[in-house]
PyMOL CGO cylinders between C-alpha atoms (Angstrom):
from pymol import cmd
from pymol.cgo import CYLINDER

trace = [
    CYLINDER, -4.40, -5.51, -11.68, -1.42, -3.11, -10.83, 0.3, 1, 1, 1, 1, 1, 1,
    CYLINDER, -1.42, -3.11, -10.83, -4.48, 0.04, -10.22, 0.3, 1, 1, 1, 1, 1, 1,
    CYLINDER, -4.48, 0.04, -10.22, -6.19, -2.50, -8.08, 0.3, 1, 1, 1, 1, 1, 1,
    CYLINDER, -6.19, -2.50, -8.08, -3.14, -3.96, -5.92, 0.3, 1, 1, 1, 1, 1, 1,
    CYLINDER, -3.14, -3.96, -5.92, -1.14, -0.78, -5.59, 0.3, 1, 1, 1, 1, 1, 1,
    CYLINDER, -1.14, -0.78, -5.59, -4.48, 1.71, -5.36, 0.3, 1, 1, 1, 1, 1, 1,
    CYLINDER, -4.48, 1.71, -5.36, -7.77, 0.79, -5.02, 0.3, 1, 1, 1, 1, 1, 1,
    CYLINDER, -7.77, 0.79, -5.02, -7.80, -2.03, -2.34, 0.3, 1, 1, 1, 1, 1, 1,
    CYLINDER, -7.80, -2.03, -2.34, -5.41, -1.01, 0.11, 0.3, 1, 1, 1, 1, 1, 1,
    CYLINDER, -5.41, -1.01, 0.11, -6.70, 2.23, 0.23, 0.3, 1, 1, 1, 1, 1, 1,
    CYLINDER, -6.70, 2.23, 0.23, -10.13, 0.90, 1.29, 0.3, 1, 1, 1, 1, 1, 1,
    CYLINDER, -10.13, 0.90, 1.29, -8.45, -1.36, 3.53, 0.3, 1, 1, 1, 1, 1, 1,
    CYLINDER, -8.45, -1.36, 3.53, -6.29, 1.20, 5.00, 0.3, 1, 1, 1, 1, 1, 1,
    CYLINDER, -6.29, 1.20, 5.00, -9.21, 3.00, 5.70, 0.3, 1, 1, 1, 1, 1, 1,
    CYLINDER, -9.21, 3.00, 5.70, -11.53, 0.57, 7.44, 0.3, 1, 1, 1, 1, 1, 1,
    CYLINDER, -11.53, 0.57, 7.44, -8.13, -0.57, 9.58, 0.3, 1, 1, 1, 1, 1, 1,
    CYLINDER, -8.13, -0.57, 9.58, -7.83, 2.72, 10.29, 0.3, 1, 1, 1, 1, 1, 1,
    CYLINDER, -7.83, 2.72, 10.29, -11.21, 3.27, 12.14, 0.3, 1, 1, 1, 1, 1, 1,
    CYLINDER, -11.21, 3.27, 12.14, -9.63, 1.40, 14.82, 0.3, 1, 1, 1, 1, 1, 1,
    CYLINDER, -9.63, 1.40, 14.82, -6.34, 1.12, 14.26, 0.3, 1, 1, 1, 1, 1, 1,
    CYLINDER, -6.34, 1.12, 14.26, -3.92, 4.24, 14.87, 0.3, 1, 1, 1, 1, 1, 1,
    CYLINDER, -3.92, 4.24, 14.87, -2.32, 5.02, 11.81, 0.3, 1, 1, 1, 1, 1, 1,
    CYLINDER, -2.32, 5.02, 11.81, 1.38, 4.48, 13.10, 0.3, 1, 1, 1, 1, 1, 1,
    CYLINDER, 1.38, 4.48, 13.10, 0.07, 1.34, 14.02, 0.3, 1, 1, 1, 1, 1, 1,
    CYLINDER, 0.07, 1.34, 14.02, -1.04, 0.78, 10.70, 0.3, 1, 1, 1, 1, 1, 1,
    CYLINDER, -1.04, 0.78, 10.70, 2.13, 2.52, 9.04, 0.3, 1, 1, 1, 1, 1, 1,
    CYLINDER, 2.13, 2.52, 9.04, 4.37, -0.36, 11.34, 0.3, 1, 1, 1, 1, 1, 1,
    CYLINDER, 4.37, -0.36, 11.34, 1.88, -3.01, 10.01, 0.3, 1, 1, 1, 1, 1, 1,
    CYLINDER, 1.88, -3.01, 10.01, 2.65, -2.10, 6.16, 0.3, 1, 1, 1, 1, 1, 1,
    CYLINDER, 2.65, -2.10, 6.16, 6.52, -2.95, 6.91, 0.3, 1, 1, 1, 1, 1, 1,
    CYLINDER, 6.52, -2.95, 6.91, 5.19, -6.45, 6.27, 0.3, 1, 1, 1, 1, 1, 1,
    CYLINDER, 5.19, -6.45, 6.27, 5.05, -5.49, 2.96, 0.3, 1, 1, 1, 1, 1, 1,
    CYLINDER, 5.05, -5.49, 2.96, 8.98, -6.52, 1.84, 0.3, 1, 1, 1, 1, 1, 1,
    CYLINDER, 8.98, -6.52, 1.84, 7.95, -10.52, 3.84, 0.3, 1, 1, 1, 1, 1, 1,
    CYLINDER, 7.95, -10.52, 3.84, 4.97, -10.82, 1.57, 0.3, 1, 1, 1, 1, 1, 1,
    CYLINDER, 4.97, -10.82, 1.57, 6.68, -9.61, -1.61, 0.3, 1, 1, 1, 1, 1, 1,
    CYLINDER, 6.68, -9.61, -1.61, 9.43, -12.16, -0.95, 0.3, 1, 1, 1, 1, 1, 1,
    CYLINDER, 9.43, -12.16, -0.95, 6.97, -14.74, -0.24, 0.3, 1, 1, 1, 1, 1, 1,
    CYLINDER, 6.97, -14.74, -0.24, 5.59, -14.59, -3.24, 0.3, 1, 1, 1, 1, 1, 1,
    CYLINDER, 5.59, -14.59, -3.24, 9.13, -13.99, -5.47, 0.3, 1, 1, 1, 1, 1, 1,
    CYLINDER, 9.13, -13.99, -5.47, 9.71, -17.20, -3.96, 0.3, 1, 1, 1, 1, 1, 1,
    CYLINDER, 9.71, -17.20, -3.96, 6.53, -19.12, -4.11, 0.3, 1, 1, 1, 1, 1, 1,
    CYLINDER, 6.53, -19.12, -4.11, 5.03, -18.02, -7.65, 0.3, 1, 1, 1, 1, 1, 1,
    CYLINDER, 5.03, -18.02, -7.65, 7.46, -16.63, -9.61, 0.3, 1, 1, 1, 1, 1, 1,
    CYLINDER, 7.46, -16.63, -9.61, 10.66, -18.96, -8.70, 0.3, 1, 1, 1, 1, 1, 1,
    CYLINDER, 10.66, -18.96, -8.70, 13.05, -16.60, -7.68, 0.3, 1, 1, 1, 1, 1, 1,
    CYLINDER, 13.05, -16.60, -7.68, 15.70, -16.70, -4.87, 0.3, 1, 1, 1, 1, 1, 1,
    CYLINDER, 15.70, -16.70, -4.87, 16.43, -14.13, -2.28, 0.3, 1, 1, 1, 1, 1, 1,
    CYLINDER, 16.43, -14.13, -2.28, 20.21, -13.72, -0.75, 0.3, 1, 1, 1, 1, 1, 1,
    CYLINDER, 20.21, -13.72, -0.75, 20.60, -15.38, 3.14, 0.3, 1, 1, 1, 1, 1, 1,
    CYLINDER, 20.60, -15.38, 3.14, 20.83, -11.18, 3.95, 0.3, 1, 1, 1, 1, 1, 1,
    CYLINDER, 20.83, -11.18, 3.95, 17.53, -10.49, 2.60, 0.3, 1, 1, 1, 1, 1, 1,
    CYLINDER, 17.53, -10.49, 2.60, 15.98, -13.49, 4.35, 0.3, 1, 1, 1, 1, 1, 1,
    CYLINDER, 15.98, -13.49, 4.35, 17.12, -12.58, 7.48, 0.3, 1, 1, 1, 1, 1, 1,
    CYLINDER, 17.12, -12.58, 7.48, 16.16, -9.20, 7.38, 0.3, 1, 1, 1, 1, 1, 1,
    CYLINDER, 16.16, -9.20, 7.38, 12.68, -10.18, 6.35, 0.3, 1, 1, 1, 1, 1, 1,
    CYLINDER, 12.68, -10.18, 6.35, 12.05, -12.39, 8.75, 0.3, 1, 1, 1, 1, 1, 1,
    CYLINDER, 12.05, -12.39, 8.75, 13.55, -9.91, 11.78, 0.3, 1, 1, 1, 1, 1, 1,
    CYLINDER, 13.55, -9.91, 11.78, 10.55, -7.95, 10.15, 0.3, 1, 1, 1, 1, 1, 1,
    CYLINDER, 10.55, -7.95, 10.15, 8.15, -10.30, 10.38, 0.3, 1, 1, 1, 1, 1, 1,
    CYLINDER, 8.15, -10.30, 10.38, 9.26, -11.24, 13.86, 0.3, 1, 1, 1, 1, 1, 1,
    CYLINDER, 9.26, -11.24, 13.86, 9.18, -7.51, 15.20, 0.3, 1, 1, 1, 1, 1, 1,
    CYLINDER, 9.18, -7.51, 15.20, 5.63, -7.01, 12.96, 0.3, 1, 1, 1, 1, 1, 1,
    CYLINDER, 5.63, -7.01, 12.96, 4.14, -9.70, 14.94, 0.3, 1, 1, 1, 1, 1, 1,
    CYLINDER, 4.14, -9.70, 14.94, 4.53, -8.55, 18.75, 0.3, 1, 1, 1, 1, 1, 1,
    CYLINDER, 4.53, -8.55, 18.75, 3.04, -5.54, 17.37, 0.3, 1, 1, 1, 1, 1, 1,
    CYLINDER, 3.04, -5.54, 17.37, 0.10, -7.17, 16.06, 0.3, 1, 1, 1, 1, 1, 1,
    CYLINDER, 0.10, -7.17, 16.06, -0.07, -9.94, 18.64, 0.3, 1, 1, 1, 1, 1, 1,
    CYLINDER, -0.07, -9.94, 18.64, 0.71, -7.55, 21.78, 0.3, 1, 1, 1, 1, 1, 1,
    CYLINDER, 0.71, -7.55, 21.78, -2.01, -4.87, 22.50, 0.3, 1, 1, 1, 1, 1, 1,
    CYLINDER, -2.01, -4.87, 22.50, -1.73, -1.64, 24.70, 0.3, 1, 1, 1, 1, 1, 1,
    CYLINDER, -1.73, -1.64, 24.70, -1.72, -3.45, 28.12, 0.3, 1, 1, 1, 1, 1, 1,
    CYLINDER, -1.72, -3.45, 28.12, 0.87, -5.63, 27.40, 0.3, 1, 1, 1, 1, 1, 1,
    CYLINDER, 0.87, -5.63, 27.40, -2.09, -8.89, 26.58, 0.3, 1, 1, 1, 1, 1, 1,
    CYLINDER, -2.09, -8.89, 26.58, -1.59, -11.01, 24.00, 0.3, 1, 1, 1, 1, 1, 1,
    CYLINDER, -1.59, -11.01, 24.00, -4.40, -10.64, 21.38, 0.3, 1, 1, 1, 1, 1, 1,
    CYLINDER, -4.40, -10.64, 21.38, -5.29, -10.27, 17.96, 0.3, 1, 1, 1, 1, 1, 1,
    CYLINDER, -5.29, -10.27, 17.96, -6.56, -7.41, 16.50, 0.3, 1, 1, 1, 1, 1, 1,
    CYLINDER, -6.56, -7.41, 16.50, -8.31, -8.23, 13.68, 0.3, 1, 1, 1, 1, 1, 1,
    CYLINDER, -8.31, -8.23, 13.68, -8.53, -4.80, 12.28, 0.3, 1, 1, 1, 1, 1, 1,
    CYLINDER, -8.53, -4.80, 12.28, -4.71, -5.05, 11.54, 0.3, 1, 1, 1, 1, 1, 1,
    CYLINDER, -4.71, -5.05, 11.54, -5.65, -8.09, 9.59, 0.3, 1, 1, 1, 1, 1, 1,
    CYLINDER, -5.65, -8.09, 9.59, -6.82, -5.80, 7.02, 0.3, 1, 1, 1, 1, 1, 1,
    CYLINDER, -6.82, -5.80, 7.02, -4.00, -3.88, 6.89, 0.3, 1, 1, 1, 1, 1, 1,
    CYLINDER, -4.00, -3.88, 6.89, -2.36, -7.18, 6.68, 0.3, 1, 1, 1, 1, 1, 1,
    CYLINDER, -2.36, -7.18, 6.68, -4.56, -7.82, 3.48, 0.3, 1, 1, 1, 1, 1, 1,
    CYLINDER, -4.56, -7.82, 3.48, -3.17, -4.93, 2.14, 0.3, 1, 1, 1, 1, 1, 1,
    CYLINDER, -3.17, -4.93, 2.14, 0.01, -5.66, 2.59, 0.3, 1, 1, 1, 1, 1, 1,
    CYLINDER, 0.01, -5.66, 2.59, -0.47, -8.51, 0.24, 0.3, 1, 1, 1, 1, 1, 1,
    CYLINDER, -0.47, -8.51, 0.24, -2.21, -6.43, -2.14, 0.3, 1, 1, 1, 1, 1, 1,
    CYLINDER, -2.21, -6.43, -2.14, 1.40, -4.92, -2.27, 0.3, 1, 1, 1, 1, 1, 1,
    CYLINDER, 1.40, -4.92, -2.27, 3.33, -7.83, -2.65, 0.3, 1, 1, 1, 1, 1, 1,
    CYLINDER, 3.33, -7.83, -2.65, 1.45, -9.17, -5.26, 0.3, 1, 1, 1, 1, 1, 1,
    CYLINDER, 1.45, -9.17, -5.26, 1.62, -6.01, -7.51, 0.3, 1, 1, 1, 1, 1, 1,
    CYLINDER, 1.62, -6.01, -7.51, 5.38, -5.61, -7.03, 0.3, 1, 1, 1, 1, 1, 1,
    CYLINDER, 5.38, -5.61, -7.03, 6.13, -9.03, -8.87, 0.3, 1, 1, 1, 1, 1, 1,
    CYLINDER, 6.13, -9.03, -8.87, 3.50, -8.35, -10.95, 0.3, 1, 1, 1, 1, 1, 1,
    CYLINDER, 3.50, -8.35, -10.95, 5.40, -4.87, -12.07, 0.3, 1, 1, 1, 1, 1, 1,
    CYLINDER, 5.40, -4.87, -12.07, 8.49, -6.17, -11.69, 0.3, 1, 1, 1, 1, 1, 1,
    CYLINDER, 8.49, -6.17, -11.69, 8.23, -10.21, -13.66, 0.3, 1, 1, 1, 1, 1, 1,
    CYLINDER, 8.23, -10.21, -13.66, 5.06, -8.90, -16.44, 0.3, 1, 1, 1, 1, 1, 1,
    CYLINDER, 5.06, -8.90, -16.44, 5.67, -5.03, -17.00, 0.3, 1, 1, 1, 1, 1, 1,
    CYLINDER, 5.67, -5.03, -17.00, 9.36, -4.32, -16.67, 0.3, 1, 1, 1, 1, 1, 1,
    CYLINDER, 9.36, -4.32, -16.67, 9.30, -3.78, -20.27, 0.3, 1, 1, 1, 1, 1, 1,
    CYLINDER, 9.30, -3.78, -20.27, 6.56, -1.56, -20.46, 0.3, 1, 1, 1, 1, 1, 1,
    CYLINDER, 6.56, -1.56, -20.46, 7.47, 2.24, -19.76, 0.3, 1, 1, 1, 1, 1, 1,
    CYLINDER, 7.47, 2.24, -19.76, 6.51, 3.27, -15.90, 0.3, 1, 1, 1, 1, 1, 1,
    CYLINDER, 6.51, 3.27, -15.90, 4.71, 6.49, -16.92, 0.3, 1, 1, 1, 1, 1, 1,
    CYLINDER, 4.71, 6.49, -16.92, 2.37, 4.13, -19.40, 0.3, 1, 1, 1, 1, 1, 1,
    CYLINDER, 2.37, 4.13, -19.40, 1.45, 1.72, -16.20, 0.3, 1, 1, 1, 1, 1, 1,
    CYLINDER, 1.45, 1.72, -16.20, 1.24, 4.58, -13.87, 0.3, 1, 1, 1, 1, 1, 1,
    CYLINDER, 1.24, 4.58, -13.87, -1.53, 6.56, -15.85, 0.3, 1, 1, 1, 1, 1, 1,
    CYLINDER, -1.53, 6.56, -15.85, -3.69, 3.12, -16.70, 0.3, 1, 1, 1, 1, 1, 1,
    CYLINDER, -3.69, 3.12, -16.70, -3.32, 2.07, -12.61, 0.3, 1, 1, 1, 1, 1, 1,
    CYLINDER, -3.32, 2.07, -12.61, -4.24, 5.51, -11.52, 0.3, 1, 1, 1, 1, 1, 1,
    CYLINDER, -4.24, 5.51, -11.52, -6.86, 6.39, -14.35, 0.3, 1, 1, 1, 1, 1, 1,
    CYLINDER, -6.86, 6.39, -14.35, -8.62, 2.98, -13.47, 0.3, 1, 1, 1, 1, 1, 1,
    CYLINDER, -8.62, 2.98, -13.47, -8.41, 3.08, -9.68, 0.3, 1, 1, 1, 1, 1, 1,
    CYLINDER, -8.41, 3.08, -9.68, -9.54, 6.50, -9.96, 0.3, 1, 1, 1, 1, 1, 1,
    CYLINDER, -9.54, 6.50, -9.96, -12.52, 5.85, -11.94, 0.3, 1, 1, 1, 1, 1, 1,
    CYLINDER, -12.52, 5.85, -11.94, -13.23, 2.48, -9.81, 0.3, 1, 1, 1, 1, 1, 1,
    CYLINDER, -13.23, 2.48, -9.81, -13.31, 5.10, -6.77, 0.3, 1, 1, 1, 1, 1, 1,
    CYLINDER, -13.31, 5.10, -6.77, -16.25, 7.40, -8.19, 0.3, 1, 1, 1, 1, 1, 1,
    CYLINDER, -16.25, 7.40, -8.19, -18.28, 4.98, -9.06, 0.3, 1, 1, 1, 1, 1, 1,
    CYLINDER, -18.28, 4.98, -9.06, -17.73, 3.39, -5.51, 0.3, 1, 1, 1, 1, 1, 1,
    CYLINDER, -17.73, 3.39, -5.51, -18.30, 7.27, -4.34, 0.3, 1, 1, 1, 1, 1, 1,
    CYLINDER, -18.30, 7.27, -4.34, -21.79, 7.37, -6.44, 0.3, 1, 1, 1, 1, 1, 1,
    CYLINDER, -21.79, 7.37, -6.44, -23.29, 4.81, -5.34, 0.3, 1, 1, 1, 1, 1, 1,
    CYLINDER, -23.29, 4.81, -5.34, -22.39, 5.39, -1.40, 0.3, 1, 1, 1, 1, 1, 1,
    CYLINDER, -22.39, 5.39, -1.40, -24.50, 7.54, 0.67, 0.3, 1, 1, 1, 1, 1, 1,
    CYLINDER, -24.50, 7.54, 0.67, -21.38, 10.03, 0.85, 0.3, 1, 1, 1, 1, 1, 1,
    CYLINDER, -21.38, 10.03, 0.85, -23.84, 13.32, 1.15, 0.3, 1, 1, 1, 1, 1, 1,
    CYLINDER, -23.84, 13.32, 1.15, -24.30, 12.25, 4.43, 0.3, 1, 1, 1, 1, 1, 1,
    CYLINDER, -24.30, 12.25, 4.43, -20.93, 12.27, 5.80, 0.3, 1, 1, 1, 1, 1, 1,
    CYLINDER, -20.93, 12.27, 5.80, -20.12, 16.00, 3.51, 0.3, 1, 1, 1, 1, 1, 1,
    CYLINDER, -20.12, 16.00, 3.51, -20.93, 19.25, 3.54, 0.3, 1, 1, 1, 1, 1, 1,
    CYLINDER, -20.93, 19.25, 3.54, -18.90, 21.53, 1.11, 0.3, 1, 1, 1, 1, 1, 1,
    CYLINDER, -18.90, 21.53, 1.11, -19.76, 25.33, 1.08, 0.3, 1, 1, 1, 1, 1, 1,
    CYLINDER, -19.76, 25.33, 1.08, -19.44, 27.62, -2.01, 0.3, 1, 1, 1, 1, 1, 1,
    CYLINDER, -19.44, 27.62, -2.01, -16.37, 28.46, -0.56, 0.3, 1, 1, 1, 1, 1, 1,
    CYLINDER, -16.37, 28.46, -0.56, -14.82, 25.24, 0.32, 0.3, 1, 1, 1, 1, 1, 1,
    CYLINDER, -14.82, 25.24, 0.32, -15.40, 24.35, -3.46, 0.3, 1, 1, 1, 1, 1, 1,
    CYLINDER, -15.40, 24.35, -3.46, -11.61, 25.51, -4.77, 0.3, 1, 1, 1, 1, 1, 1,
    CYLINDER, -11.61, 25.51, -4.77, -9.82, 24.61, -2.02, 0.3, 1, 1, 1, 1, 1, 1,
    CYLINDER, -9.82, 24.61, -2.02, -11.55, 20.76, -1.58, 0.3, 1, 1, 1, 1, 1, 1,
    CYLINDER, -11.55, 20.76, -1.58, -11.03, 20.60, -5.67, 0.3, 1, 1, 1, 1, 1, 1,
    CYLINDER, -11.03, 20.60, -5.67, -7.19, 22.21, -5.30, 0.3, 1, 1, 1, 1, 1, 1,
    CYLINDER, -7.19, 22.21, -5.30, -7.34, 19.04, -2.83, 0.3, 1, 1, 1, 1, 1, 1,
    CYLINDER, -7.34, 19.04, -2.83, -8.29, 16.29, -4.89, 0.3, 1, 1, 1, 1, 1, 1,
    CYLINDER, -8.29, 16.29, -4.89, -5.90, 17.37, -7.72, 0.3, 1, 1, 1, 1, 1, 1,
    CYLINDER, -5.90, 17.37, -7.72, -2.85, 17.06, -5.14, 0.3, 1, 1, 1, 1, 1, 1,
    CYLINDER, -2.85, 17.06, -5.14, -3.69, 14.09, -4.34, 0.3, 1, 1, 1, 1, 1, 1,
    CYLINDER, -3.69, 14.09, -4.34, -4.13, 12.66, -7.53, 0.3, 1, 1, 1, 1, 1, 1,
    CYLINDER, -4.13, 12.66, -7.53, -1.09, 13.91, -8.72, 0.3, 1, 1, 1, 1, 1, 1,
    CYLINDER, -1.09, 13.91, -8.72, 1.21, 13.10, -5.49, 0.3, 1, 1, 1, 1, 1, 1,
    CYLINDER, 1.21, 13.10, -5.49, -0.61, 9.74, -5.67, 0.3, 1, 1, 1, 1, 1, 1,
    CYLINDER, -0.61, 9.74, -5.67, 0.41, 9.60, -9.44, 0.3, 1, 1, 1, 1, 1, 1,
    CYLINDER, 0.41, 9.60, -9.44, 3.92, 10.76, -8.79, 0.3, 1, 1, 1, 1, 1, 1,
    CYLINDER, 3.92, 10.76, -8.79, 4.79, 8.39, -6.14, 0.3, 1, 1, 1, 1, 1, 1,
    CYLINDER, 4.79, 8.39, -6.14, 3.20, 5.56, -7.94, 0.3, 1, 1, 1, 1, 1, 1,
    CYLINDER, 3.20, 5.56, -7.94, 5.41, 6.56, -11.00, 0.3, 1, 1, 1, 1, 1, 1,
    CYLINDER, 5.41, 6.56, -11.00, 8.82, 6.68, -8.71, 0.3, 1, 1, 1, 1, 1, 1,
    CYLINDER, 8.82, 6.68, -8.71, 7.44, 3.44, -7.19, 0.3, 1, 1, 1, 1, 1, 1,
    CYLINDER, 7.44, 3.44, -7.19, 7.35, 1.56, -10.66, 0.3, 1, 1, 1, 1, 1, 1,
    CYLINDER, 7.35, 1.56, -10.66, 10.07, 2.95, -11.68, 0.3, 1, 1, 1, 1, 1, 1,
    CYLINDER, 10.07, 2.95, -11.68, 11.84, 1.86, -8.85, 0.3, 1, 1, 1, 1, 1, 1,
    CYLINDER, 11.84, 1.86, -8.85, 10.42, -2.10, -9.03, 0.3, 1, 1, 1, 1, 1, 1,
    CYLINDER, 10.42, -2.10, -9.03, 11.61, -1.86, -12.77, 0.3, 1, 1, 1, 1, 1, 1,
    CYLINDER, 11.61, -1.86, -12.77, 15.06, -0.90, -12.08, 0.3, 1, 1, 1, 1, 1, 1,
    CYLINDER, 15.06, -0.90, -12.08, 16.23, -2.67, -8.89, 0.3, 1, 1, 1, 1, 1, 1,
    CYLINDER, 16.23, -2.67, -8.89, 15.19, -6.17, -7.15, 0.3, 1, 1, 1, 1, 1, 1,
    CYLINDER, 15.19, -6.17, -7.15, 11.33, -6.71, -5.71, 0.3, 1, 1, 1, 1, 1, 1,
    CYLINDER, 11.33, -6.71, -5.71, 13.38, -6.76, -2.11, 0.3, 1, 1, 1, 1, 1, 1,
    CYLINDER, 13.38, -6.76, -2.11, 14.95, -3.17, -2.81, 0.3, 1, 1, 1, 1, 1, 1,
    CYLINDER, 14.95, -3.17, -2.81, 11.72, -2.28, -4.01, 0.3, 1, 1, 1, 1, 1, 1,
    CYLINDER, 11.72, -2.28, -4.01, 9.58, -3.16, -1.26, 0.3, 1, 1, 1, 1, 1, 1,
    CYLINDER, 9.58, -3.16, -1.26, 11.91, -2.10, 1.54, 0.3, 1, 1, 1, 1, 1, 1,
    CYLINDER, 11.91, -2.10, 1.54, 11.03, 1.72, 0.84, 0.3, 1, 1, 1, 1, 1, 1,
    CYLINDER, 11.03, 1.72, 0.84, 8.09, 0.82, 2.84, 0.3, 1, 1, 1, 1, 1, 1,
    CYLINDER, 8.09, 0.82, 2.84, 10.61, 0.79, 5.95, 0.3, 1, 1, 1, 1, 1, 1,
    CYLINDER, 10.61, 0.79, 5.95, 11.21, 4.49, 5.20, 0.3, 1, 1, 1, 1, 1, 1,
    CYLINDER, 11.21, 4.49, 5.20, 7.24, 5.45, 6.05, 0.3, 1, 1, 1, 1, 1, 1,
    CYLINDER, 7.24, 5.45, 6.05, 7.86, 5.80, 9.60, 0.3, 1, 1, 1, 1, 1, 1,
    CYLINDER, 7.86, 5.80, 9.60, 10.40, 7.98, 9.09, 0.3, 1, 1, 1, 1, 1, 1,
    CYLINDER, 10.40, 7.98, 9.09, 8.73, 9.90, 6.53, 0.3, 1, 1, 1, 1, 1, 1,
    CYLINDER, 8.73, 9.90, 6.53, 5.28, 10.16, 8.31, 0.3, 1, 1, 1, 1, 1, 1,
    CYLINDER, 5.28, 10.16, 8.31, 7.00, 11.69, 11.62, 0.3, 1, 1, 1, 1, 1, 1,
]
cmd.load_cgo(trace, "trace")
């Protein structure tokens, strides 16, 4: 579940939204990310958040809103591309109480190589049976630098995820979630 929620789907999703979505548009949208992991803290797993952390969330969910709601002319409208990043956001939420209420126990480099390892393998055999050929062309000499690539981005992919659990283990799913506030920054 953790490969799936944290990897695999909102990766996908990301990328369809992102087809006509810009991605700082889509980077604002994944802020939701702390609401929905509160939401469900609260819903299915019984815990409380403090009056601090409810306000913040929902001046997050507020903001998140005219930004989905409001489009480039100033019109109210929905774009339901964002909805998928919205999906994703979920995806998010769910995995951090997951990590956080079923696998604080279990080590973070143990969940990070089963999420990855999985998600990764998911991918290929997603990649296989697309008609990817069509969209790629790799030369002789693109082959090192495309595989040099893929191996950075497994392993920055692994590395964050690791920090990430790490992170859900140690502190509250609130704390946890909020580093997705520090994208924006991080993406400029």
């Amino acid at each position: 579940m953790v490969g799936l929620l944290s990897m695999f789907f909102p990766s996908y999703l990301f990328s369809a939204a992102e087809t006509n979505l810009s991605s700082s548009l889509a980077g604002i949208l994944n802020a939701l990310t702390p609401l929905f992991t509160g939401i469900f803290a609260i819903t299915f797993w019984g815990k409380s958040i403090s009056i601090k952390q409810g306000a913040g969330l929902a001046i997050g969910f507020i903001s998140t809103s005219f930004v989905i709601l409001i489009n480039s002319s100033s019109q109210l409208s929905l774009n339901e591309y964002a909805l998928l990043v919205i999906v994703a956001t979920i995806c998010y939420g769910i995995n951090i109480n997951i990590v956080k209420n079923y696998l604080s126990d279990v080590n973070s480099l143990h969940i990070t190589t089963i999420a990855v390892t999985f998600s990764g393998l998911l991918a290929l055999i997603f990649l296989l049976f697309s008609d990817y050929q069509a969209y790629i062309t790799v030369s002789s000499d693109q082959i090192y630098p495309l595989l040099s690539l893929v191996i950075l981005g497994v392993m920055g992919t692994a590395l964050a995820q690791l920090i990430q659990n790490k992170l859900i283990q140690q502190s509250s799913v609130a704390f946890a979630s909020s580093t997705t506030y520090l994208t924006r920054i991080i993406h400029r």
